[in-house]
N, C-alpha and C positions, 0 to 999 in steps of 0.2 A: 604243943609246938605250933607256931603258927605257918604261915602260907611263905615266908620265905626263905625260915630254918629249915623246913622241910625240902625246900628246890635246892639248898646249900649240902644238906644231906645227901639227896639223891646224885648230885654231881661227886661227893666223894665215895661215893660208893660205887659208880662207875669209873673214877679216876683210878682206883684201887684194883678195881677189874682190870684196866687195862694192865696196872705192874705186875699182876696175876696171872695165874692157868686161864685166860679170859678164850672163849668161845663166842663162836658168831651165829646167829640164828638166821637161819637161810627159806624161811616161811612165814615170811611176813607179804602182804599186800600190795603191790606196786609196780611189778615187771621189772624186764631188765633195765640195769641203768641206775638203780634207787640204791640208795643207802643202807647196810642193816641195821638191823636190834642189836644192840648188846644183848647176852643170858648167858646166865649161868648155872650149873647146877649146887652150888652153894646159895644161891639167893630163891631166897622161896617169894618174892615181891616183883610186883613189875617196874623195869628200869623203866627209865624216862625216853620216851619214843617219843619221831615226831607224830604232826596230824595227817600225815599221806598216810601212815604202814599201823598196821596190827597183826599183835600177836597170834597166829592162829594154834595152835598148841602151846601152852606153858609149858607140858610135860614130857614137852620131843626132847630128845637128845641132839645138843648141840657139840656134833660129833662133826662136822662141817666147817669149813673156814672160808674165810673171803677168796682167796687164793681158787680154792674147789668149783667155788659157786661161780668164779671168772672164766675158769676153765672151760665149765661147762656149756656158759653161754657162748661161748667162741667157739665150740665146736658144734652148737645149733647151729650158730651163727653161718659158720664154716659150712655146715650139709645144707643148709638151706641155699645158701647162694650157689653152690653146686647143684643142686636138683634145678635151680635156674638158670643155670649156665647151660646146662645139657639141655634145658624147653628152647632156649633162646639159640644155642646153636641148632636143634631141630629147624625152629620156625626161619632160619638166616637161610640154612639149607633149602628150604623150600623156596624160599624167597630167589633163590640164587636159580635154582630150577624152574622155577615160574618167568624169571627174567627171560632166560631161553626160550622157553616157549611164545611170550607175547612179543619176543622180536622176532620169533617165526611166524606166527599169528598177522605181526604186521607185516612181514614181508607178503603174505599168501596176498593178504587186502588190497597193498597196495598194486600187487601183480595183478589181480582179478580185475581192480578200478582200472589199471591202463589200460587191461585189453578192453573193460567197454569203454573208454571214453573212444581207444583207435575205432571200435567196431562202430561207436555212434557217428564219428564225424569221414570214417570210410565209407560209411552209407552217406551221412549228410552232402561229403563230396561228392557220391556218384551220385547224387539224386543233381548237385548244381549243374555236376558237367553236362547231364542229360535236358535242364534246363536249357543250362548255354548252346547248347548242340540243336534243341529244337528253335530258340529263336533264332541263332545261326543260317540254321536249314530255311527257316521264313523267309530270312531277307536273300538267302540265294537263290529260292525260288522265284518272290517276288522280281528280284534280280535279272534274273532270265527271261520271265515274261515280259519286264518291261523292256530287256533288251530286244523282244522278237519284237514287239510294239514299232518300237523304234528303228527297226529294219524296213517292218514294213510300210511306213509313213516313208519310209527314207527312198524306197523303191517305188512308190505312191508317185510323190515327188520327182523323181527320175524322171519315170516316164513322162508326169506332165512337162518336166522339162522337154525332152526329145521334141513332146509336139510343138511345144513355143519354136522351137529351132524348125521346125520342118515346116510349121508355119510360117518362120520368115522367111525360109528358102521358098515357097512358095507364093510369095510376095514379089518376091525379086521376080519370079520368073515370069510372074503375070505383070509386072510393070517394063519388061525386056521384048514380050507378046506385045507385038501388036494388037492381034487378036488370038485372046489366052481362049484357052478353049475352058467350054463348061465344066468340065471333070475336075482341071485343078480349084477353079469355082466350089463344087459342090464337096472335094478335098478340104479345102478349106474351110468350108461351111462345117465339115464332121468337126474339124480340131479346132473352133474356134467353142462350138459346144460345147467339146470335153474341157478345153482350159477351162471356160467359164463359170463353168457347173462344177469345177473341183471346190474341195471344201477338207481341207488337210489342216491338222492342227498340232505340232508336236507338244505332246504332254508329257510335260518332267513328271520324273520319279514324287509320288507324296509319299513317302514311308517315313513313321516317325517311332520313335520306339519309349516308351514309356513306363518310367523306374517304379512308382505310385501304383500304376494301376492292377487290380486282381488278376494274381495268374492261377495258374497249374497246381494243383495238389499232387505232388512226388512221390512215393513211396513214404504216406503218412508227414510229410514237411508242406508245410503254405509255401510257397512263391510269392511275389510280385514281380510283374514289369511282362509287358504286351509289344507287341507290334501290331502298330496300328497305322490300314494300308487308307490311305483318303485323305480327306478333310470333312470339315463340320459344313453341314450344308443350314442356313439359320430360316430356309423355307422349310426345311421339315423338321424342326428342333418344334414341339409343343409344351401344353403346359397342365399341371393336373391339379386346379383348384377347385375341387370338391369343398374342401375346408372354407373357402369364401363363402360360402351357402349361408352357413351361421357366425360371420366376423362378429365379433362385438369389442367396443371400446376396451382397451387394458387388456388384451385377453389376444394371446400370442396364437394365428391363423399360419398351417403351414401350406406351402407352395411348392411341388416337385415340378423342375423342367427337366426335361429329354431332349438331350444335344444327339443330335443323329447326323450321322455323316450321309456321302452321297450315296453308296450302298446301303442305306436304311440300317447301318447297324451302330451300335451305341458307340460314343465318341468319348474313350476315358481321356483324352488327354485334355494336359490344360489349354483355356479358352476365353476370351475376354467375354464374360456376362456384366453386363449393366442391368440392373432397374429401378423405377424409380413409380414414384405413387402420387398419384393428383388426389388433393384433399378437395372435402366440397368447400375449406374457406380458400381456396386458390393454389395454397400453401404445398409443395414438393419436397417428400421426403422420402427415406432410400429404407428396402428391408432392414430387419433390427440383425437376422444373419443369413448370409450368403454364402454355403459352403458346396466347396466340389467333393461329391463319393467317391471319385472315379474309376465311378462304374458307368459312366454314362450319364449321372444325373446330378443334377444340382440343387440344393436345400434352399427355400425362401423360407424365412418365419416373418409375417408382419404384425406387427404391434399399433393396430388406427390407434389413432389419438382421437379421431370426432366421429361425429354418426353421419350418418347421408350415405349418396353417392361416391363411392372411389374408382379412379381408374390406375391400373397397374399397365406398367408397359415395360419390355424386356426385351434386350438386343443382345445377340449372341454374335461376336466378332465384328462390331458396329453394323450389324445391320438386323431388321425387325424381325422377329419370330411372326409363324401365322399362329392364331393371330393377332394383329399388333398391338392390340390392346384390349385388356379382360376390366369389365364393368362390374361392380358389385356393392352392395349393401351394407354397411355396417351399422349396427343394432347399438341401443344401449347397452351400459353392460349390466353385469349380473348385483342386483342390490341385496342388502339383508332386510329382511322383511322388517318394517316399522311402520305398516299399519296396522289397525285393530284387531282385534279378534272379531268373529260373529257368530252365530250358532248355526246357520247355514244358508242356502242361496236361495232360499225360495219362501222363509216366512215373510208375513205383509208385514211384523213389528205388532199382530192384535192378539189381545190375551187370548181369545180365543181360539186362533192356528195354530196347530201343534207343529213342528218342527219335523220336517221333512226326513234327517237325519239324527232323530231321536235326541235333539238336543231338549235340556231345560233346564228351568231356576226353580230355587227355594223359595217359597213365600207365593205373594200373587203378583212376583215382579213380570214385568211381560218379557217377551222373546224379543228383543230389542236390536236392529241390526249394530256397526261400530261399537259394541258395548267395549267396555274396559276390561271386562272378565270374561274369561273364555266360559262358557257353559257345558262343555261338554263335547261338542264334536270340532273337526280338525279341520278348519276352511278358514281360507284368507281371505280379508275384503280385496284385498289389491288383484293376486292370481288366481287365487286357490289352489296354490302347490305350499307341500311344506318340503319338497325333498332335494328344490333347490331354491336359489334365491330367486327373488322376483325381480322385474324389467319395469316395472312400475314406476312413476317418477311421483315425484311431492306433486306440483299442480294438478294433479288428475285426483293424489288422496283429496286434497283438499276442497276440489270440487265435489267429490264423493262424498267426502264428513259433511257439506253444508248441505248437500242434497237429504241424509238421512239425519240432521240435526236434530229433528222433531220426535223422532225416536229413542234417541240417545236419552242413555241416564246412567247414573254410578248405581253398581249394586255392590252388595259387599262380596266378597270373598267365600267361595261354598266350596263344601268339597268335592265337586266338580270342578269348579275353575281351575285353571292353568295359568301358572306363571310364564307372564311374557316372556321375561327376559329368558328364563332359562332354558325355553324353545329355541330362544335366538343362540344363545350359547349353543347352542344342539347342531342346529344345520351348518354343517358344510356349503360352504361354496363347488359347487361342479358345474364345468364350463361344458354346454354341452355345443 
């Protein structure tokens, strides 16, 4: 029989089953959901399955029906979703419980944050009021005193007045005399002294009060903002250029002045500074910055542009500081070394001196000063620093190289020598 009478076969021998006592076999392979076997127990052969299911017993008893096998999964089905209903109401319950608790959780937080934010700015406000209240207290003191001031200049004056009047009236009387007698004379003579000799001058109020300037440390809070009783006096405003000592071109030179008032004490408030710089080519240029601390003091940074002599001059509320003008130096600036190497400062260049600083070569090349190879030890022709740059200019090397020209020679490469360049990579610029 071949391959397709036999599949023609096997379909009526299941079609037959079905008009039959036909049983379902409920152990096949697959899970829920699948398909069954036909079997029977009249057929001793296996029916036609698909390729998902196999038989796992021929010789079960197909005592079991579709019907059965449905049943039974809808009632897993049924206990399962049950045992997860009961997890899932558990976990909703907690949920719902937890809900309460971190809205009371939040309420605690946010109760706890209001009281410190009241508690911080309760303090913050009594630390202001206590500001306000001592610069308050300042100017009503200052206040006061300037009002007694001003009494007594005012009573000062009074009286010179009376003697002006008593001196006129003593005028008339001796132009009314024939012959005044000496006494209203030598009356006279007192009050014309005192008027003369007076020297009365009412001075306003200087109180000025300043937002900028460093105050009070409060109960752990900075402040700003002073009362400050005077004015800038620009005779005794000075200046603290140390740093012009070593200016040098490109290389930013700082300058502190001290604005002082008439009581010698520091003047934070603002103040017209000017200053300006006389170059040696003629040329006037202003600091690169000019900032107020106000604490008293004022920042110059200058940045020369040339070498020579400079003069710096600086006026505080248009008029000259002592003293009125500061002289100073300025240097070349700092170069990268790009002279030669040498092995050190004190061979003559003759095969026979041995090098002061343990330098040497290979071969019987001599100790050569400007050589191109470093030999060994650590010296410049130009300064003999390596740990900053040198001040050195070209016309002096080059004067230098034709000086030791006779000496000079290429040697090759030893393993002593030092690479130039990668010295030069090496150092730092530091302005000292």
């Amino acid at each position: 029989m071949d391959t397709k009478d036999q599949r023609v076969s096997d379909d009526d021998k299941t079609h037959s089953l079905s008009s039959s006592n036909v049983k379902f076999c409920n152990v096949c392979v697959g899970g829920f959901g699948s398909s069954n076997v036909l079997y029977s127990n009249t057929c001793q052969e296996k029916l036609k399955k698909s390729d998902d299911h196999k038989l796992v017993n021929e010789n079960m008893d197909s005592a079991s029906v579709s019907s059965c096998i449905g049943m039974e999964n809808d009632l897993i089905i049924i206990e399962r979703i049950s045992e997860e209903m009961k997890l899932k109401n558990l976990v909703f319950d907690r949920l719902v419980q937890r809900c309460d608790e971190v809205s009371s959780e939040s309420d605690s937080i946010a109760h706890e944050i209001t009281k410190e934010i009241n508690v911080h700015f309760d303090k913050y406000i009594e630390a202001v009021e206590k500001q306000r209240n001592r610069l308050l207290q300042q100017v009503r003191e200052h206040s006061c005193r300037h009002s007694d001031v001003i009494k007594g200049q005012k009573l000062v004056l009074s009286g010179l007045q009376e003697n002006v009047n008593e001196a006129r009236e003593l005028l008339g009387s001796i132009k009314s005399d024939s012959l005044p007698s000496n006494s209203k004379w030598r009356k006279l003579s007192r009050l014309l002294v005192d008027i003369r000799r007076a020297n009365v001058h009412v001075t306003p109020m200087r109180m000025t009060f300043t937002s900028d300037a460093n105050g009070p440390v409060i109960d752990g809070y900075q402040f700003y903002g002073q009362i400050v009783i005077g004015r800038e006096c620009p005779d005794k405003c000075y200046l603290d250029y140390s740093e012009l000592d070593t200016a040098r071109v490109r290389h930013n030179s700082s300058v502190l002045l001290y604005v002082v008032q008439e009581e010698n004490k520091p003047y934070p408030c603002h103040v017209s500074v000017r200053a300006k710089i006389l170059e040696p080519s003629g040329s006037v240029c202003k600091p690169k910055t000019l900032l107020n601390n106000m604490d008293g003091t004022w920042l110059l940074e200058i940045l020369p542009r040339e070498t020579g002599k400079h003069v710096l001059h600086v006026t505080v509320a248009g008029k000259p500081i002592t003293p009125k003008s500061v002289v100073f130096n300025v240097k070349q600036a700092w170069k990268e070394h790009t002279g030669r190497w040498h092995c050190c400062s004190s061979c003559s260049g003759c095969e026979d001196d041995s090098c002061t600083y343990g330098a040497y070569t290979t071969g019987n090349t001599r100790c050569s000063h400007l050589s191109r190879m470093h030999p060994g030890a650590e010296h410049w022709t130009c300064c003999g620093k390596l740990s900053r740059h040198s001040e050195c200019d070209a016309p002096r090397r080059k004067k230098r190289s034709g000086q030791f020209r006779a000496h000079s020679q290429f040697r090759p490469m030893s393993c002593y020598s030092l690479d130039l360049r990668r010295y030069n990579s090496e150092i730092k610029e530091v302005t000292l």
